[in-house]
VEXMI-5485 format. One line per field, with one value per residue: residue number from 1; residue in three letters; x, y, z of N, C-alpha, C in turn. Coordinates in Angstrom, 1 decimal. Layout:
// residues N
k: (NUM_...)
r: (ALA_...)
nx: (X_...)
ny: (Y_...)
nz: (Z_...)
cax: (X_...)
cay: (Y_...)
caz: (Z_...)
cx: (X_...)
cy: (Y_...)
cz: (Z_...)
This chain:
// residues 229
k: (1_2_3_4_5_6_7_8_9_10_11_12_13_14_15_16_17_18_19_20_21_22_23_24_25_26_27_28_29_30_31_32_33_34_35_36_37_38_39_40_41_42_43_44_45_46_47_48_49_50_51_52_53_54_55_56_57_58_59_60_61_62_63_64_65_66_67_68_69_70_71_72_73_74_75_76_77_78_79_80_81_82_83_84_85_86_87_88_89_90_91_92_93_94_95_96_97_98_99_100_101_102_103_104_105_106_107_108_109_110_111_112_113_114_115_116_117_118_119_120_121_122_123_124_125_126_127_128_129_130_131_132_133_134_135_136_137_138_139_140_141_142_143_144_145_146_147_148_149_150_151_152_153_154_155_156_157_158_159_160_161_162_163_164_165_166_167_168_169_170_171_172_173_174_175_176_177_178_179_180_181_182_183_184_185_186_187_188_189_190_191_192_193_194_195_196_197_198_199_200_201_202_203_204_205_206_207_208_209_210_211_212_213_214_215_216_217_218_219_220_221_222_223_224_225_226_227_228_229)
r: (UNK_UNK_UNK_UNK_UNK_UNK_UNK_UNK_UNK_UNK_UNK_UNK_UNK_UNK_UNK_UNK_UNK_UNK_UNK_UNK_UNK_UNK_UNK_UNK_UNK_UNK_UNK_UNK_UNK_UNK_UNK_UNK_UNK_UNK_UNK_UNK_UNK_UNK_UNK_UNK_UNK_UNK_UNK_UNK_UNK_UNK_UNK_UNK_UNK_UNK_UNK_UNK_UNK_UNK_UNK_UNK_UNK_UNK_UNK_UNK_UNK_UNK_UNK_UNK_UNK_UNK_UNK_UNK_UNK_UNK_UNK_UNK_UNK_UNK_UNK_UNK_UNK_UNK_UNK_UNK_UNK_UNK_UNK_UNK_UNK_UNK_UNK_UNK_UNK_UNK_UNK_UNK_UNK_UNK_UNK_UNK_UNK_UNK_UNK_UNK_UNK_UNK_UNK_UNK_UNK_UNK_UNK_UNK_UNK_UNK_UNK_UNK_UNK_UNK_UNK_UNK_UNK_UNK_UNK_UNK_UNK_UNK_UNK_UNK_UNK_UNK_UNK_UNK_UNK_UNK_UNK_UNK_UNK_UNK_UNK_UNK_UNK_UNK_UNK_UNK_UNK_UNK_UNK_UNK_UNK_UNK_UNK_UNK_UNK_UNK_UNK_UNK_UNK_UNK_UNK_UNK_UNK_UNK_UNK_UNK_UNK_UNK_UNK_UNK_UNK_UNK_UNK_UNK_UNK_UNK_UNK_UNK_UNK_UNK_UNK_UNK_UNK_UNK_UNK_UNK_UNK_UNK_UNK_UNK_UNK_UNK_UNK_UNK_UNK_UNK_UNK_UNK_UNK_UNK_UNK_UNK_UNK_UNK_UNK_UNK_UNK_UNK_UNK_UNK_UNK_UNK_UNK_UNK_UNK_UNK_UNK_UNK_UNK_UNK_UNK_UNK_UNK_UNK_UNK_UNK_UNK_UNK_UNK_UNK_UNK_UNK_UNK_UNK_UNK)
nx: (-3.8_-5.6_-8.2_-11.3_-13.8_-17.2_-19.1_-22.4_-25.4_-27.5_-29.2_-26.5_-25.4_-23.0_-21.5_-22.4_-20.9_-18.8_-18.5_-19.0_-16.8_-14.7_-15.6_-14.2_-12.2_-12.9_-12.3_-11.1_-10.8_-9.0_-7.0_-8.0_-10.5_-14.0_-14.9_-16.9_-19.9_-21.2_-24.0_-25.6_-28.0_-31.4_-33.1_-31.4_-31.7_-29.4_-28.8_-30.5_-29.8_-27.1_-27.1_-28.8_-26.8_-25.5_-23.7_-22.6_-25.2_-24.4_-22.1_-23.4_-23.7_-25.7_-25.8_-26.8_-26.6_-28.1_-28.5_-25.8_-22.8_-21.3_-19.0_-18.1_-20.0_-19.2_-16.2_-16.5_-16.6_-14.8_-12.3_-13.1_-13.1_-10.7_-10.0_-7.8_-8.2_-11.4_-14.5_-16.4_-19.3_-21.3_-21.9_-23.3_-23.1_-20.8_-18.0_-16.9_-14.2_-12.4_-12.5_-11.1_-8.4_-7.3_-7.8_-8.0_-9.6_-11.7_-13.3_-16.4_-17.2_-18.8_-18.3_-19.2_-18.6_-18.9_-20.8_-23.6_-23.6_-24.6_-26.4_-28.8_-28.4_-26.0_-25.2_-27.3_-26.1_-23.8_-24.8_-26.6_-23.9_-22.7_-24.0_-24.7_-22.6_-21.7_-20.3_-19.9_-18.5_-16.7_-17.7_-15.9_-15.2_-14.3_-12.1_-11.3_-9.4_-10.5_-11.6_-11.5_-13.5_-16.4_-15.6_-13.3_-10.6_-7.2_-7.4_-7.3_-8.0_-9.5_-11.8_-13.0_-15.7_-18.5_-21.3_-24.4_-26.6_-29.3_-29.8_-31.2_-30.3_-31.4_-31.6_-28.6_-27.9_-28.1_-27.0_-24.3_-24.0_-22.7_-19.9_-19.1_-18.7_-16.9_-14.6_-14.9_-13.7_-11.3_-10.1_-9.6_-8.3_-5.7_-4.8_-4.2_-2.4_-0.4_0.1_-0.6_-1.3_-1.2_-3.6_-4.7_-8.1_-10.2_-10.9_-13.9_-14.6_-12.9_-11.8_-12.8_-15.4_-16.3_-16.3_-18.5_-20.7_-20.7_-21.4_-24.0_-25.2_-25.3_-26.6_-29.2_-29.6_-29.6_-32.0_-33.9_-34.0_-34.8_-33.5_-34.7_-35.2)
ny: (168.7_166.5_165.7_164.7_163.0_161.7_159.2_158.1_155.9_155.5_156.3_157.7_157.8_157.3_158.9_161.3_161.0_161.3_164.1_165.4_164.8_166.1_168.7_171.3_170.2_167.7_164.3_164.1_166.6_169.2_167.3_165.9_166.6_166.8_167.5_167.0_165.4_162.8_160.5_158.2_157.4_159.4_159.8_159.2_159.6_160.1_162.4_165.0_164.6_165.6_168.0_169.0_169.4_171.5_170.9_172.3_172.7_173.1_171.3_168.7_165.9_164.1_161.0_158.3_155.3_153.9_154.7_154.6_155.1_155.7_156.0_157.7_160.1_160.6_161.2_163.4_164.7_164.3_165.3_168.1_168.1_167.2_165.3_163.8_161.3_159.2_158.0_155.1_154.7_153.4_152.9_151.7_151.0_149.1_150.5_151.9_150.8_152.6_154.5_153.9_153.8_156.5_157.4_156.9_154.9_154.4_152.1_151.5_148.7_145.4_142.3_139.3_139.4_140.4_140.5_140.0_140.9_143.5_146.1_144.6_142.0_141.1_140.9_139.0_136.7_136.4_135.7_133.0_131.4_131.2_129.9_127.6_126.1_125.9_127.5_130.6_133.1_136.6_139.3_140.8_144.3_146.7_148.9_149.4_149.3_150.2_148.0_146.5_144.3_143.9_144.3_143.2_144.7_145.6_145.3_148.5_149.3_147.5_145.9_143.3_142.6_141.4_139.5_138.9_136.2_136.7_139.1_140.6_140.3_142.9_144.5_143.9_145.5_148.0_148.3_148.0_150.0_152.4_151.9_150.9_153.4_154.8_153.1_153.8_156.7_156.3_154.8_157.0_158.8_157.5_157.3_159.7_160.5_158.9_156.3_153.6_149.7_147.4_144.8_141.9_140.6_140.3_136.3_134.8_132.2_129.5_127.0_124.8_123.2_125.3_127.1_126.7_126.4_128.7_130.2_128.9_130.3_133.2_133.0_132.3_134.6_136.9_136.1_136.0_139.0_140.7_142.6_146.1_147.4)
nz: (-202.9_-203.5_-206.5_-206.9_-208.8_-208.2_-208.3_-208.6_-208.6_-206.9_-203.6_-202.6_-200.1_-199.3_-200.8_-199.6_-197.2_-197.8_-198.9_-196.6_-194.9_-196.1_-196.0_-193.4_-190.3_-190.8_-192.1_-194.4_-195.2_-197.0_-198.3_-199.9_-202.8_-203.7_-207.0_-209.0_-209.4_-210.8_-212.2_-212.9_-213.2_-213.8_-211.6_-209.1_-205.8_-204.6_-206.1_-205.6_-202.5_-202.7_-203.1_-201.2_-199.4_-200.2_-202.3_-205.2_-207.7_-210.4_-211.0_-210.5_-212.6_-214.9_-216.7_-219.7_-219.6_-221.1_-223.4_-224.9_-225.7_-223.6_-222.6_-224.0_-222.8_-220.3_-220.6_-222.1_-219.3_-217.6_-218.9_-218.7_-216.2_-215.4_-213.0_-210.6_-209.9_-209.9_-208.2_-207.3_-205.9_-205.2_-208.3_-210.7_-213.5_-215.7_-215.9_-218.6_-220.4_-222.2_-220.1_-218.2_-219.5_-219.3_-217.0_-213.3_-211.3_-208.0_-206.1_-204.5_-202.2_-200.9_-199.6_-201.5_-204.9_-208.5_-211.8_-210.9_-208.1_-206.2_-204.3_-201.7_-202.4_-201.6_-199.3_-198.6_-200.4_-199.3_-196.4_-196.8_-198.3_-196.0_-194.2_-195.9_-195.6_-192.8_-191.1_-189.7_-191.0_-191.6_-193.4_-196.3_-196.5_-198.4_-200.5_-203.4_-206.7_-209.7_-212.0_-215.4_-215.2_-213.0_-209.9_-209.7_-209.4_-207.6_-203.5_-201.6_-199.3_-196.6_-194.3_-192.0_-190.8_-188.5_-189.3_-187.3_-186.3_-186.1_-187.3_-190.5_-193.8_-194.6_-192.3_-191.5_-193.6_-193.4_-190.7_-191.7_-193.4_-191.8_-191.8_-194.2_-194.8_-193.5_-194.7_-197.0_-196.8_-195.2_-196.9_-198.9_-197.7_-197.1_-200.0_-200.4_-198.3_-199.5_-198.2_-198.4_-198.8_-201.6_-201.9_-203.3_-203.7_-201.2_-200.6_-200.5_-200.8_-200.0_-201.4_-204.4_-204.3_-202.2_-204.0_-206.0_-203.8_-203.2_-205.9_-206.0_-204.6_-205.0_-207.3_-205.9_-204.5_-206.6_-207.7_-205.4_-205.0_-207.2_-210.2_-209.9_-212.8)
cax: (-5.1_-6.4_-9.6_-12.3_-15.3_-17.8_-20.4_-23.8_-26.6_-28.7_-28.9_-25.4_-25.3_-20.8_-20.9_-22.8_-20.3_-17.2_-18.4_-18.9_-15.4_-13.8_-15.1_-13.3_-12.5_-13.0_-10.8_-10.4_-10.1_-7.2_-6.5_-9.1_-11.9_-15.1_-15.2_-18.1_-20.3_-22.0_-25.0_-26.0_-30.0_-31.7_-33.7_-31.2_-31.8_-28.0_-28.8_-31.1_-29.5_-26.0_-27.7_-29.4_-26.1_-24.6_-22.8_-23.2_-25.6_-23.7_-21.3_-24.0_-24.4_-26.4_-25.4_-27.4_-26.0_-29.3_-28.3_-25.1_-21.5_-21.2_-17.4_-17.8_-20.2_-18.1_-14.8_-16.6_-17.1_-14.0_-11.9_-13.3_-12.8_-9.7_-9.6_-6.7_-9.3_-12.6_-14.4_-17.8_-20.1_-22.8_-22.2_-24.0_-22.7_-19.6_-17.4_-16.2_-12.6_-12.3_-12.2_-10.0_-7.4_-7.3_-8.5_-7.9_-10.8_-11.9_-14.8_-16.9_-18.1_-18.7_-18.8_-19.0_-18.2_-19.6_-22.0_-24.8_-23.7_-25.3_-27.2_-29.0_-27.8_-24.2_-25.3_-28.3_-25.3_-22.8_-25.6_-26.8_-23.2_-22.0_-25.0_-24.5_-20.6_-21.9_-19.3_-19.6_-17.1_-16.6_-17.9_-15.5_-15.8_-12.9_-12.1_-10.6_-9.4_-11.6_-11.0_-12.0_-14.4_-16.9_-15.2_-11.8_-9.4_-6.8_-8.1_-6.3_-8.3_-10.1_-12.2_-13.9_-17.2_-19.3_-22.8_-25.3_-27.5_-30.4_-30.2_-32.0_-29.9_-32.3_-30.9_-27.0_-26.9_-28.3_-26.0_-22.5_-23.5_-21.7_-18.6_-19.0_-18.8_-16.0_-13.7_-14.4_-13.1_-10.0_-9.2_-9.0_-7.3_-4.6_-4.3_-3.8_-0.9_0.6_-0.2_-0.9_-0.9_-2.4_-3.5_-6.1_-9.6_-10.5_-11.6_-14.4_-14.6_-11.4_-11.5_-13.2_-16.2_-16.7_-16.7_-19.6_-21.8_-21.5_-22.2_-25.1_-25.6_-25.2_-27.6_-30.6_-29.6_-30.5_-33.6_-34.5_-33.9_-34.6_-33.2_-35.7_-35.1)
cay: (168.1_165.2_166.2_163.4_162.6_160.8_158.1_157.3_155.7_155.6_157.0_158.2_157.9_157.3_160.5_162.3_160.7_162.0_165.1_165.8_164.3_167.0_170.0_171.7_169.5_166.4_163.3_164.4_168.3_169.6_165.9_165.6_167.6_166.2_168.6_166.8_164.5_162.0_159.7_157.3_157.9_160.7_159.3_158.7_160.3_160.7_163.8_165.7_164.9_166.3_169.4_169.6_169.7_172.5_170.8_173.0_172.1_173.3_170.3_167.6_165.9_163.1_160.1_157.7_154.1_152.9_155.7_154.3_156.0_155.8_156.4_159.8_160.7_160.4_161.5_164.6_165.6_164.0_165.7_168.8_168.3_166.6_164.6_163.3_160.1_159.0_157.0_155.0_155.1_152.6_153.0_150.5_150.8_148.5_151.2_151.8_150.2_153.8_155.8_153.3_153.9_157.6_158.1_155.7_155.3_153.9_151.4_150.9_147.0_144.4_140.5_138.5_140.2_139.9_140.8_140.2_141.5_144.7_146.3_143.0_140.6_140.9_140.3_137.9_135.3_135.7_135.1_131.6_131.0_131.1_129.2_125.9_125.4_126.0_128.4_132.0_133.9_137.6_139.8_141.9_145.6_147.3_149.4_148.9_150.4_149.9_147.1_146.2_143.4_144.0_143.8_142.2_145.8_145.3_146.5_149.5_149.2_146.5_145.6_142.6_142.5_139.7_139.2_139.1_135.3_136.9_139.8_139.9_141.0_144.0_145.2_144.4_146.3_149.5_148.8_148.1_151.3_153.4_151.1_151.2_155.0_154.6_152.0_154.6_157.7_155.9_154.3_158.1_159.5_157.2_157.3_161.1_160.1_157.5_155.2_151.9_149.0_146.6_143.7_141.2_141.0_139.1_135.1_134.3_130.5_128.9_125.9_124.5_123.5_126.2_128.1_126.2_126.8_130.4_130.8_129.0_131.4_134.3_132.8_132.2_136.5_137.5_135.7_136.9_140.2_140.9_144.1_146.7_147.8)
caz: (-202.7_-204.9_-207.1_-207.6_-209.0_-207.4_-209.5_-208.1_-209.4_-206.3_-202.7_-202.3_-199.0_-198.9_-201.6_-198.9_-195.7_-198.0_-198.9_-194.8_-194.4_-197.2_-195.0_-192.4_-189.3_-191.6_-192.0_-195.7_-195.3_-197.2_-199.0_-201.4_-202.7_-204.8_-208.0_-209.9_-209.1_-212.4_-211.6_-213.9_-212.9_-213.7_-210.7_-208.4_-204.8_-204.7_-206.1_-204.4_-201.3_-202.9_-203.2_-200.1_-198.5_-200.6_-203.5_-206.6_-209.1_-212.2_-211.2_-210.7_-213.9_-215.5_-218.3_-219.6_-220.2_-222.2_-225.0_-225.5_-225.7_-222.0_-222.6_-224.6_-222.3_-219.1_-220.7_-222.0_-218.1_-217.3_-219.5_-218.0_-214.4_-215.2_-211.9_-210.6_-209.4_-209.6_-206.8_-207.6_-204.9_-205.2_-209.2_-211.1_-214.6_-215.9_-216.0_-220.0_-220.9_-222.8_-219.2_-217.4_-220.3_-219.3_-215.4_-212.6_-210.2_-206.5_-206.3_-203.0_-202.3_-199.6_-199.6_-202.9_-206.2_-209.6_-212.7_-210.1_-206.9_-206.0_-203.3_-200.7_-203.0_-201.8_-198.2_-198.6_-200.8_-198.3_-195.2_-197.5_-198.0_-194.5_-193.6_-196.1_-195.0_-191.3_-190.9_-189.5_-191.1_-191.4_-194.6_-196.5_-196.8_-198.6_-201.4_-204.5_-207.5_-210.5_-212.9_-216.8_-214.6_-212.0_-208.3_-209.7_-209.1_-205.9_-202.5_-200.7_-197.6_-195.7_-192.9_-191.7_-189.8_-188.3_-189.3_-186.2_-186.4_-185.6_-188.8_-191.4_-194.8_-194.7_-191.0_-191.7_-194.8_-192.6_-189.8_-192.4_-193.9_-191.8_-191.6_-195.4_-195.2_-193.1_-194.9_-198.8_-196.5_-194.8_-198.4_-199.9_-196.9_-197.1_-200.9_-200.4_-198.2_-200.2_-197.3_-198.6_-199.7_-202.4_-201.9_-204.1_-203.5_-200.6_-201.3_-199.6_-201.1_-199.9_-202.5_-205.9_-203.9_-201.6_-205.4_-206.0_-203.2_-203.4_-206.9_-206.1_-203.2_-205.6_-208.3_-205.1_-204.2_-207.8_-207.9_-204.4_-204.8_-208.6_-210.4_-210.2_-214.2)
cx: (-5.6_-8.1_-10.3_-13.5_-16.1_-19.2_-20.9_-24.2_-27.6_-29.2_-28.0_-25.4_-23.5_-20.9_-21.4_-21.8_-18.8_-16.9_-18.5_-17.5_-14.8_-14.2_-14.3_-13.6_-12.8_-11.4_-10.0_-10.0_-9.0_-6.6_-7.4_-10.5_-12.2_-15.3_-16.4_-18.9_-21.5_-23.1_-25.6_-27.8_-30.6_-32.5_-33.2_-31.4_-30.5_-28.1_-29.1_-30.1_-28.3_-26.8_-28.0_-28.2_-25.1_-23.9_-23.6_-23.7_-25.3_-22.6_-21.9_-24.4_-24.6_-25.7_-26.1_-26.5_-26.6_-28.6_-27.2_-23.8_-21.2_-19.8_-17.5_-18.7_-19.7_-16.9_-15.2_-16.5_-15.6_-12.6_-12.0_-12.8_-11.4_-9.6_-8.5_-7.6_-10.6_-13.2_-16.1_-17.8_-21.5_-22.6_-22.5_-23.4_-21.5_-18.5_-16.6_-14.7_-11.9_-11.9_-11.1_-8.3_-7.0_-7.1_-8.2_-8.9_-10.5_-13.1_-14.8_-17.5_-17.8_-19.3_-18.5_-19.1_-18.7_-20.7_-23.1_-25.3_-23.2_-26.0_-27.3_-28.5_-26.8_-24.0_-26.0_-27.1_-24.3_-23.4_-26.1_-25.0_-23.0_-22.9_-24.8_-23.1_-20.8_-20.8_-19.8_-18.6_-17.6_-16.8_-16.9_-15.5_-15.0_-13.6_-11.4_-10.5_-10.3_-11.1_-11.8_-13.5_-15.0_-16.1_-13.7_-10.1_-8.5_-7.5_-7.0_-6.8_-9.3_-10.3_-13.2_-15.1_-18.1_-20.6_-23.6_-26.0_-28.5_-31.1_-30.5_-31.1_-30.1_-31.5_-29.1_-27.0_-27.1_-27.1_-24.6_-22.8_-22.5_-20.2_-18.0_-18.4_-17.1_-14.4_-13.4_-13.8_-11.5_-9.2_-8.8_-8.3_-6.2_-3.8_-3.7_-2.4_-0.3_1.0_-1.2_-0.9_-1.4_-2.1_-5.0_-7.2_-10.1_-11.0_-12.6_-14.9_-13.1_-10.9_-12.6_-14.7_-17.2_-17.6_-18.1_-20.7_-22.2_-22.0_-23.7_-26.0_-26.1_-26.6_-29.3_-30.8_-30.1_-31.5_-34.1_-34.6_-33.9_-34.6_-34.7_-36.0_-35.3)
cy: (167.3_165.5_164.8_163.8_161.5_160.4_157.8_156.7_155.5_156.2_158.3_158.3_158.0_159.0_161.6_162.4_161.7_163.4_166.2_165.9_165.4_168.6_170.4_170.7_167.8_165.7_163.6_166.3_168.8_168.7_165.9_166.5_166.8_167.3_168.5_165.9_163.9_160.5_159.0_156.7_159.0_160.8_159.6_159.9_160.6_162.3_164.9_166.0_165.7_167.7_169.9_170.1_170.9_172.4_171.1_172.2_171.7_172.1_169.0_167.3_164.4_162.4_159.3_156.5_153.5_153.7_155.3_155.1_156.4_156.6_157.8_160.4_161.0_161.1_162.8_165.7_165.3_165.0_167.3_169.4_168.1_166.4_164.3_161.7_160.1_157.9_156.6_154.6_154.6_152.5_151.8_149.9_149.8_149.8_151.0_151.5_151.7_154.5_155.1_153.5_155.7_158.2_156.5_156.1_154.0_153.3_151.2_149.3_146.3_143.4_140.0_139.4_139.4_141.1_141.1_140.8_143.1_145.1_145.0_142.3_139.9_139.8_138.7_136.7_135.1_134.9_133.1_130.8_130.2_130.0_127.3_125.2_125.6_126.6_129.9_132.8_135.6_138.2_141.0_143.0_146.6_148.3_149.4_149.5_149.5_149.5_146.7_145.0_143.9_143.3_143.2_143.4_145.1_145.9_147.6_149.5_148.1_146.3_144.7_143.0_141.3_140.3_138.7_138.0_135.6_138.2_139.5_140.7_142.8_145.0_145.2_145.0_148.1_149.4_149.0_149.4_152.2_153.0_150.9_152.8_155.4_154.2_153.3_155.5_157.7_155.5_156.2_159.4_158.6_157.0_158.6_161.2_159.4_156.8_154.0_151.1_147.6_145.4_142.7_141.1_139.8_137.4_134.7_132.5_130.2_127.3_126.0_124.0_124.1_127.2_128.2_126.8_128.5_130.9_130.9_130.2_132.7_134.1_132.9_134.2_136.9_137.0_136.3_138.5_140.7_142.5_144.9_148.0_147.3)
cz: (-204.0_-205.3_-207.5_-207.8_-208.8_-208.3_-208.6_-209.0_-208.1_-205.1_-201.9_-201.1_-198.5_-199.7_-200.0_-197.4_-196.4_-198.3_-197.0_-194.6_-195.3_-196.5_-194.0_-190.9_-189.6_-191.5_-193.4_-195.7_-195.5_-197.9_-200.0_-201.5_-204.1_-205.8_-208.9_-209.3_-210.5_-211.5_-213.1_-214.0_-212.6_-212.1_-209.1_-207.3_-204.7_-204.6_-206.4_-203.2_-201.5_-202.9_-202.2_-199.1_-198.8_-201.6_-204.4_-207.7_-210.2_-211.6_-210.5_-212.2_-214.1_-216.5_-218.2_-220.2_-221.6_-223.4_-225.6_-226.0_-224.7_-221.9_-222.7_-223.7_-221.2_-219.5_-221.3_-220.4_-217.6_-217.6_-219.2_-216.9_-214.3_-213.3_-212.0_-209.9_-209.9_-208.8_-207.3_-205.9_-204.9_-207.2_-210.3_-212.6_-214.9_-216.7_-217.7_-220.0_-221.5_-221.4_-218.6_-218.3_-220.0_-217.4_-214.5_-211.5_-208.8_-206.9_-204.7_-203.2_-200.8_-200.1_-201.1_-203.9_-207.5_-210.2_-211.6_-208.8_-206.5_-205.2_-202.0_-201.2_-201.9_-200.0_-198.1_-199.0_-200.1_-197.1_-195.8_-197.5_-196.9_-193.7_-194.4_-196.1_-193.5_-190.9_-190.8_-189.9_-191.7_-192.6_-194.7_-196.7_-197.2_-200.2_-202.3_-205.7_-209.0_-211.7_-214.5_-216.4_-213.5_-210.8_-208.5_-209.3_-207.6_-205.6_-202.1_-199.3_-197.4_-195.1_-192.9_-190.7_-189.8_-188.7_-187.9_-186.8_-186.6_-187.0_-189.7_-192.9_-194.8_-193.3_-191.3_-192.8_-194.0_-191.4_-190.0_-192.8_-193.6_-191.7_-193.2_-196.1_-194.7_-194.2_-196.6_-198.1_-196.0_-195.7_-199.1_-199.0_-197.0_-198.5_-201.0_-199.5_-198.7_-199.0_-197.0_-199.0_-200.2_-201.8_-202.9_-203.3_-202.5_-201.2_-200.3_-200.0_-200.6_-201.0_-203.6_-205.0_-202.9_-203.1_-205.9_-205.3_-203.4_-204.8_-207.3_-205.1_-203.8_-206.5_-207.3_-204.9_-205.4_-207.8_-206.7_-204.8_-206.7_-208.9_-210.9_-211.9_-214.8)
């Protein structure tokens, strides 16, 4: 059984799908068990809800980025648990160069990648995208292993999905959720088989000024949607 630790920083709503999935009768039960769970907001609703569902306190634990030594604080808990993974889960931080030298982790994400893309963003710049190349095309939703750069790791799993005309960013990010919940559980069931196989990180520009529009797509998402810190 593969041991991980699971990074929030805000809801956790996939921590909450995979810890369902790691009980009995689950897609993970018997393959992977969550031993810690680290949240990067003393805040974050993550975890509460981890609690409400039974995961032990004494292995919910807190770090703060602002304070600085992100590394030592993570690799003190790490070093502990000794995982054989760690899987972020909405986790907001840039993962320290320090833990990736030590621990190899899972990242969750869908659509364009980047410093900026986080939460609605991700949707809002691909909906703009898709809209000034008058092209419908299908947003990524995969999982990947966790790179020195935001969003740049291979994927191990992958699944497209259409965007709906008529949704509003705000509605497809509630209705990908559970397909998002999906795609992190199927990625760490099949790593627990050693069934699968890498591939680079989708492109959703296909040339030099496709690249263009969506940066500017990305750049309109941050200003829409500005970080609430």
């Amino acid at each position: 059984m593969l041991r991980f630790i699971n990074l929030i920083s805000g809801g956790g709503s996939t921590n909450l799908a995979i810890l369902e999935a790691e009980k009995p009768g689950g897609k993970l039960y018997g393959l992977t068990r969550t031993v810690a769970i680290i949240s990067s907001d003393p805040k974050a609703k993550g975890i509460e809800r981890a609690k409400e569902v039974g995961f032990p306190e004494k292995d919910i634990f807190v770090v703060f980025p602002e304070k600085g030594n992100l590394a030592k604080q993570i690799l003190e808990l790490f070093d502990k648990y000794k995982p054989d993974y760690f899987h972020q889960l909405g986790w907001m931080p840039l993962t320290p160069i320090e833990l990736l030298k030590h621990y190899k982790g899972l990242n969750q994400h869908l659509g364009p990648g980047g410093k900026w893309m986080y939460g609605l963003r991700r949707i809002y710049a691909f909906i703009i995208f898709c809209q000034r190349i008058g092209e419908a095309r299908k947003i990524p939703i995969f999982c990947q292993w966790v790179a020195p750069e935001y969003d740049k790791g291979n994927v191990i799993y992958l699944k497209y999905e259409e965007l709906r005309p008529v949704e509003t960013p705000e509605e497809a990010a509630e209705r990908l959720l559970k397909i998002e919940h999906y795609v992190q559980i199927e990625a760490r069931h099949c790593l627990a088989r050693e069934n699968f196989k890498e591939q680079p990180v989708p492109k959703i520009a296909k040339n030099l000024e496709e690249e263009k529009i969506l940066f500017e797509a990305m750049k309109q998402a941050r200003d829409k949607y500005p970080s609430q810190k």
